[in-house]
C-alpha positions in Angstrom: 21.9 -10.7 30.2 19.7 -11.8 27.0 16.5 -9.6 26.6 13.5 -11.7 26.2 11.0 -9.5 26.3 9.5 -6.4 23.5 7.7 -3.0 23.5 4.7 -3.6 21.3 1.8 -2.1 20.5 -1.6 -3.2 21.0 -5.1 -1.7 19.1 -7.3 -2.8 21.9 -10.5 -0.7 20.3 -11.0 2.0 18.2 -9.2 5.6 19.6 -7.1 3.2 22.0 -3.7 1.6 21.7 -1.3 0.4 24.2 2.1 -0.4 24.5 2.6 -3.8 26.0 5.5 -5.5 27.2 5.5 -9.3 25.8 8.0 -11.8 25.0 10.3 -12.0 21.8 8.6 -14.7 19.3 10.8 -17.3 18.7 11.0 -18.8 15.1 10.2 -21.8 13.8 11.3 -23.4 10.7 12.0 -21.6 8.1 10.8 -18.2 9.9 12.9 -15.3 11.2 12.5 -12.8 13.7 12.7 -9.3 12.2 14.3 -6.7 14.8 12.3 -3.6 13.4 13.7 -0.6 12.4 10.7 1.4 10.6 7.2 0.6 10.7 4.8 2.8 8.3 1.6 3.8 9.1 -1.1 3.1 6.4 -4.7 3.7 5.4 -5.7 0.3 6.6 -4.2 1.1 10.2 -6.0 4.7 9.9 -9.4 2.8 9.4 -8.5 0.3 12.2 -7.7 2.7 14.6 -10.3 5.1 13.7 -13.7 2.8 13.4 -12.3 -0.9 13.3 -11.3 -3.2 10.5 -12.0 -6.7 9.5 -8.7 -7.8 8.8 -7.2 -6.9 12.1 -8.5 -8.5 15.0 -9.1 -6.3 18.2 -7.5 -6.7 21.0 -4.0 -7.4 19.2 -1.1 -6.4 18.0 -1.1 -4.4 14.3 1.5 -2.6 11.1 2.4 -4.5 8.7 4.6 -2.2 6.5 7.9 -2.6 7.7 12.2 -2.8 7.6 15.0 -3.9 9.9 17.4 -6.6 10.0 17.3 -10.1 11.1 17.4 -11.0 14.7 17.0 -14.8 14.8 16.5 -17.1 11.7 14.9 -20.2 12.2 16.4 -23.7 10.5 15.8 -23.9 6.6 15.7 -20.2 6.4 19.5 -20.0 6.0 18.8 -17.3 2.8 18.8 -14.7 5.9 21.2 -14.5 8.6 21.6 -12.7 11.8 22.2 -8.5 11.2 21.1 -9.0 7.4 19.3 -6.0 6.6 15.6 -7.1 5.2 12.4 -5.3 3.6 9.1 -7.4 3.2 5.7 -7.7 3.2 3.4 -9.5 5.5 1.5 -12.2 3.0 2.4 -14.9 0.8 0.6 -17.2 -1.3 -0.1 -21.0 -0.8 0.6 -22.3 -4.1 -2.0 -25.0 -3.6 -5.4 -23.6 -3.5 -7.7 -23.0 -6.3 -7.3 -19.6 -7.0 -3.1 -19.8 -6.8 -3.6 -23.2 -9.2 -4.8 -20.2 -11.6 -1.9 -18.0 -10.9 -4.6 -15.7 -9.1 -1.8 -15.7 -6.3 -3.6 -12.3 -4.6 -6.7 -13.9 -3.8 -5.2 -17.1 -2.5 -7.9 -18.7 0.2 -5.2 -18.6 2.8 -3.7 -15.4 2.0 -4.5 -13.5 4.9 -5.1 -16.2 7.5 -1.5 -16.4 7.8 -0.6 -12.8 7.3 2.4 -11.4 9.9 0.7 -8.3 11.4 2.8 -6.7 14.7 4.9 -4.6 13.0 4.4 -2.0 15.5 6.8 -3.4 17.7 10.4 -4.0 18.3 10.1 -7.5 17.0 8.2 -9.1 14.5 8.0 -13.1 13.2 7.5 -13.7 10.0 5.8 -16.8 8.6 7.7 -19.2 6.4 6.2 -18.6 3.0 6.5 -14.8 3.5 10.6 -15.6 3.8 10.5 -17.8 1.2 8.5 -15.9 -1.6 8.2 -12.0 -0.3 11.5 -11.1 1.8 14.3 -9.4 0.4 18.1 -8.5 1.4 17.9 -4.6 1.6 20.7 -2.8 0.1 22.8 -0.8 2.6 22.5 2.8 1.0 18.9 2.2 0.8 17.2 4.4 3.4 14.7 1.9 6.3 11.9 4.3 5.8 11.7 3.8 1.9 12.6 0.0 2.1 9.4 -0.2 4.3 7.2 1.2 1.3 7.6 -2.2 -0.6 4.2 -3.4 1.0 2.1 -0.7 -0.6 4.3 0.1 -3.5 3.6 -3.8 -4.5 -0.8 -2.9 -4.2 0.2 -0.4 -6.4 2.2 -2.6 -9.2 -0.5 -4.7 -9.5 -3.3 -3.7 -11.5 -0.9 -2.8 -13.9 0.2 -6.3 -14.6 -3.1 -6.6 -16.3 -2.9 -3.3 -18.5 -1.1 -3.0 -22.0 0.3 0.4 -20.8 1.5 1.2 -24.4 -1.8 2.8 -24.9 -2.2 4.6 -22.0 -0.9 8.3 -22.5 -3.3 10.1 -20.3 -4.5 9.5 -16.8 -6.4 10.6 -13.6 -5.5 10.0 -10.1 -8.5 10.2 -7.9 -7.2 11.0 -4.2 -3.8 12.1 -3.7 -2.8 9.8 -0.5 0.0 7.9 0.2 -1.6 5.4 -2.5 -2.8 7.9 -5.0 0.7 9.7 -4.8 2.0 6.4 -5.6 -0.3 5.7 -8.5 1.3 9.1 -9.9 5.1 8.4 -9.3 4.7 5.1 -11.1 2.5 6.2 -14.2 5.1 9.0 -14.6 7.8 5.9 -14.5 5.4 5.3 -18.0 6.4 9.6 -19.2 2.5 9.5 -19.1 0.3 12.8 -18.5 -0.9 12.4 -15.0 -4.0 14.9 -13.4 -4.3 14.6 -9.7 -7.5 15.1 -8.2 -7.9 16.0 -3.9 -9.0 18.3 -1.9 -6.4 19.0 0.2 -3.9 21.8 -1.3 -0.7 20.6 0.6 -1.5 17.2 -1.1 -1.8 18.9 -4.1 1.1 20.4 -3.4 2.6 16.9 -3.0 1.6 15.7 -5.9 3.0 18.8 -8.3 6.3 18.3 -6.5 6.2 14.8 -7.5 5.2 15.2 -11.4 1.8 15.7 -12.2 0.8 17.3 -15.1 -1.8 19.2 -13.5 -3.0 18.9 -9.3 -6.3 20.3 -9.1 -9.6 20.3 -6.9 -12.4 17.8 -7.3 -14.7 20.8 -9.4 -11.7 21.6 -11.6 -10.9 18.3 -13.2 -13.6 18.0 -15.7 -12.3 21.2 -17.2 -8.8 20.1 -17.1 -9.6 16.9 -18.9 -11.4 18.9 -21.6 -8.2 20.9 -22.1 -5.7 18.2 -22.0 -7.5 15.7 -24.1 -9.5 17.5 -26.7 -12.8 16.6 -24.8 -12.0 13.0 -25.3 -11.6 11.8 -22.2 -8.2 10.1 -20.1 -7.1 6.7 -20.9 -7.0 5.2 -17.3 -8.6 6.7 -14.2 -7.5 5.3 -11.2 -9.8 6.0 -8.3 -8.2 5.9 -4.3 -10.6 7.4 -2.4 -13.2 4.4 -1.4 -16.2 6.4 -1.3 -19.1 5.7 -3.5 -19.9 8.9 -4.9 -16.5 8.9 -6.4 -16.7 5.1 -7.7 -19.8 6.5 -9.5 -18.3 9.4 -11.0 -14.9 8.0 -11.8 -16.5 6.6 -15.4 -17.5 10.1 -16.4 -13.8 11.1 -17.1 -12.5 8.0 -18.9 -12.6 8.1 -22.8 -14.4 5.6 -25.1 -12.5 1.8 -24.6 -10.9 3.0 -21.6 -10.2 1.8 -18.0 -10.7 2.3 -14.5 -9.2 0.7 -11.6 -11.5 1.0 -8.4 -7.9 0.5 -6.2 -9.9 2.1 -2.9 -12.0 0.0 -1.3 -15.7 0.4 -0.4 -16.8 -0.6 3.1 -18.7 -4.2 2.6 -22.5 -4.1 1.2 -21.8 -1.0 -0.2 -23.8 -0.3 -3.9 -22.5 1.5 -7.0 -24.6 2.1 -10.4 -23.6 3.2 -13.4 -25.2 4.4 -16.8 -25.2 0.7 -18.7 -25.3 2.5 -22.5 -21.9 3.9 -21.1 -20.3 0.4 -20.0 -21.6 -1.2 -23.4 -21.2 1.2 -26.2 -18.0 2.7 -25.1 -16.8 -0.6 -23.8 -15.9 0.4 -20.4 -13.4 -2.0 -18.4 -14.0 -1.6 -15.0 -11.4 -3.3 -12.9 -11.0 -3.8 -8.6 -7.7 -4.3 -7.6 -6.9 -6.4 -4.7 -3.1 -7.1 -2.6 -0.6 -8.6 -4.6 1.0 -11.3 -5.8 5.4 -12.2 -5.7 5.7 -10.8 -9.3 4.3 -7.6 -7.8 6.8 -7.3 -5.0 9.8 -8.4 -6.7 8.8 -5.7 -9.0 8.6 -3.5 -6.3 11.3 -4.2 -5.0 13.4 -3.9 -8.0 11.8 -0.4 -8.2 12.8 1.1 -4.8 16.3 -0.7 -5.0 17.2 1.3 -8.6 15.6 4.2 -7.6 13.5 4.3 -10.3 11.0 6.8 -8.3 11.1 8.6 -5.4 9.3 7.8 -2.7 11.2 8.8 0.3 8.7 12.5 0.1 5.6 10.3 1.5 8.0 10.2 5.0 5.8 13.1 7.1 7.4 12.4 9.7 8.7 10.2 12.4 7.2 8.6 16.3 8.8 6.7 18.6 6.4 3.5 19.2 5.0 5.4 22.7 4.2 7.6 21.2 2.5 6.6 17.6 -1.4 7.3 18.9 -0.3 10.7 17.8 1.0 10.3 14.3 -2.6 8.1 13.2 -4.1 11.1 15.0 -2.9 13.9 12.7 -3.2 11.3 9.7 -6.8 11.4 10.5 -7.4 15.1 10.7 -5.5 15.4 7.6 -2.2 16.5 8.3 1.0 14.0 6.7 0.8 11.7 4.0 2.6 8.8 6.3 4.6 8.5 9.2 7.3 6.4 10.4 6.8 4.6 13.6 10.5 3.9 14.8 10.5 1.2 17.9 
């Protein structure tokens, strides 16, 4: 007999999910249905599920980092067929709205009104222009828990599609997270000196296993920049905490005509200052860094299919979808860097 009907999880408020039986989406034209195999947690489901988010609607169904192969393909996707083994994201651009007229494709005005969120379940649709631009065949040696990273790996690509990274020899990762830890496998891609700031030691940890030049507490990095650059100052801070304090403080480590990426998000209305003789006679470049755009995820993607770094350490551990309350749980007391939600 034909199954019609999922497992999939539901945020229905802060501190509460359930696991709902609903039917199997069906695809329409030029969709498919995605039979999931791994579904990552991330920092945006942490927030969700710890105070709310703005991006994902309450009560409903949320993940968005995700792998498995193709269950049903609608007509005019004929790219993918059924058992094909796929890795995505969960947005595409319009290609017809101001900002993607620009070729600013990540802040396309539809971007996220027709995102694919769900990825918590054991099916997931994905919209048309997704297929089209941002899915990809997934090799068959390649691992479902790394091929899910291709979502956040491709946040991380992009702020460096703006950079000349020739002249970056130095930097500072602020936050060593699932995204900071990121930030320092694909600077040392560069061979660039990367310090790691946190204050969690088995993150630390994490991030001297992975490369850094030096992993040290918050009160040690001033000193450690003094040592490694001759008191001038990094080339390129990039800062992954979202808190204000450390937006503020981010430009006190950068050297004279250098950069820094705000990559973690401050909740709305949130203020920052900074010292303005600073910005202008050292000629600051303060830059936010926002989603992605294709370039980013096919960059991505050629990144994780070549193995060009290894990501497959950020895998704390692994829930079945009954039972994934517990991995955001210890991801918000501090315990695992990400889990895999397997359905």
């Amino acid at each position: 007999m034909k199954i019609n009907t999922m497992k999939q999880a539901f945020l229905i408020q802060p501190g509460k999910i359930e696991i709902r039986d609903v039917p199997i989406p069906e695809p329409l034209e030029g969709e498919v249905v995605v039979k999931i195999n791994t579904a990552l947690t991330c920092g945006t489901d942490l927030k969700a599920y710890m105070r709310g988010h703005s991006l994902i609607p309450m009560p409903g169904p949320f993940g968005h980092e995700y792998s498995g192969t193709i269950y049903k393909a609608g007509k005019g996707a004929g790219q993918f067929k059924e058992g094909d083994g796929v890795m995505g994201v969960h947005s595409a651009p319009c290609f017809t709205c101001m900002y993607c007229r620009k070729g600013v494709y990540n802040l396309c005005e539809t971007i996220m009104d027709q995102k694919a969120l769900g990825a918590f379940a054991e099916y997931m649709v994905l919209p048309e222009r997704v297929v089209r631009q941002n899915l990809f065949h997934k090799p068959s040696e390649l691992r479902f828990d790394v091929a899910a990273l291709l979502e956040p790996l491709s946040c991380v690509v992009h702020p460096y599609s703006k950079l000349n990274m020739d002249y970056v020899e130095t930097a500072l990762v602020i936050g060593a997270g699932p995204i900071g830890l990121m930030h320092l496998a694909y600077l040392k891609m560069y061979g660039i000196k990367v310090i790691v700031s946190d204050f969690f030691d088995d993150r630390l940890e994490m991030a001297a296993d992975m490369g850094a030049t030096r992993a040290v507490i918050p009160k040690a990095v001033r000193n450690m920049i003094e040592a490694i650059t001759d008191n001038a100052g990094v080339d390129l801070v990039i800062e992954c905490t979202g808190q204000q304090g450390v937006w503020e403080k981010s430009v006190n480590y950068v050297r004279r005509g250098g950069t820094v990426v705000l990559f973690g998000g401050c909740a709305s209305g949130t203020k920052v200052s900074y010292d303005a003789a600073r910005l202008h006679y050292d000629e600051l470049s303060l830059m936010g860094s926002f989603h992605f755009t294709p370039a980013d995820v096919k960059k991505a993607y050629d990144i994780i299919i070549t193995n060009k770094i290894d990501l497959s350490m950020l895998i704390s551990g692994e829930y079945a979808l009954e039972n994934m309350a517990k991995a955001l749980t210890l991801l918000e007391s501090g315990v695992g860097i990400k889990y895999a939600v397997r359905p």
